[in-house]
C-alpha positions in Angstrom: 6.2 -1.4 -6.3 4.3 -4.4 -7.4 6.3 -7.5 -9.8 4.5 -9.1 -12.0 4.7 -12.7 -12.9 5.8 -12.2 -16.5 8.8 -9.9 -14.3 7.7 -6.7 -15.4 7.8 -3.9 -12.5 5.5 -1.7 -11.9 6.8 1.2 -9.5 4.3 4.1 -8.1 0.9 2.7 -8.3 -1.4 4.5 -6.9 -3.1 2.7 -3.6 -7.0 3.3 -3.6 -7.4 0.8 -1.0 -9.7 2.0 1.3 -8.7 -0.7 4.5 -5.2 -0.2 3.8 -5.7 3.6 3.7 -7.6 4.0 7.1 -4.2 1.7 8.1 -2.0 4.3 7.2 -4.1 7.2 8.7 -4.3 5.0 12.2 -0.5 4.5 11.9 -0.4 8.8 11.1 -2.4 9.2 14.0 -0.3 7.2 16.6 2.8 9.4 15.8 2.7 12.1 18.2 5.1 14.0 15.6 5.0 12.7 11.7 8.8 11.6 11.0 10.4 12.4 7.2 9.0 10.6 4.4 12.1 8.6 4.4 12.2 7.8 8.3 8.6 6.5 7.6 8.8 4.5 4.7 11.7 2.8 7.0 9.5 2.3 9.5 6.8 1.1 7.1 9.5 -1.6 6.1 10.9 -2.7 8.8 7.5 -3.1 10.6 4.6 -3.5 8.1 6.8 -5.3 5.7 7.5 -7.9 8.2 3.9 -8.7 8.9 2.4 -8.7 5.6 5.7 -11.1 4.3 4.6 -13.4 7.6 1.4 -14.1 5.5 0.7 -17.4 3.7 -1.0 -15.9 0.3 0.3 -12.4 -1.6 -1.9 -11.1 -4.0 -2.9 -7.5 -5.6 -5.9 -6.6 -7.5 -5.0 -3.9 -10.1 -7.9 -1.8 -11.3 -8.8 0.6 -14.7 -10.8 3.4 -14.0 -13.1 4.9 -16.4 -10.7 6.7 -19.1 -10.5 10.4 -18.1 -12.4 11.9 -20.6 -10.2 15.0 -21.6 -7.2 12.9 -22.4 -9.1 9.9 -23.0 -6.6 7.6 -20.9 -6.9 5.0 -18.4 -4.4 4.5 -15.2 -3.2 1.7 -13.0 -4.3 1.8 -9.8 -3.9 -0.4 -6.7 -7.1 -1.4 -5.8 -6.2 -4.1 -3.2 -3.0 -5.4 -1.4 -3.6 -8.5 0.5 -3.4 -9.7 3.0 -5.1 -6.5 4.3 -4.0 -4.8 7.3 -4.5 -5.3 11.2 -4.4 -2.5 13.5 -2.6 -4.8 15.8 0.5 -4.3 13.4 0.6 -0.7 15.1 0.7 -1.9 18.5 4.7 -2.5 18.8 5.4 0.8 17.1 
């Protein structure tokens, strides 16, 4: 979910960052047995969250595709959340 400044919300974008991705494969990867969506988005929160709050500057860059050319629209997507990620993040898990 990003906020914008003018206090709109924006729930559900699609992430297409490709460093913050891999992150999430790494982190997929470590777990010998993938918990429920809700156990990891928990543990996304209470770990991941904490690091990327600890961070000084908190930006996204929002892209537009190209429209899709059936329905002829455009969507949101995340294209980058910084700061970016640091494997190190994993270690503690």
């Amino acid at each position: 979910m990003v906020a914008l400044n003018s206090g709109e919300v924006l729930h559900s974008l699609p992430i297409v960052d490709w460093t913050w991705r891999l992150f999430v494969a790494e982190l997929t990867r470590r777990l010998p047995k993938l918990p429920p969506r809700k156990e990891l988005d928990a543990l996304f929160n209470r770990s991941i969250r904490v690091r990327v709050m600890d961070g000084s500057v908190h930006f996204v860059r929002i892209g537009l595709p190209r429209p899709n050319r059936e329905k002829e629209k455009c969507w949101l997507m995340l294209d980058s959340l910084f700061p970016q990620p640091e494997l190190s993040w994993l270690d503690d898990l």
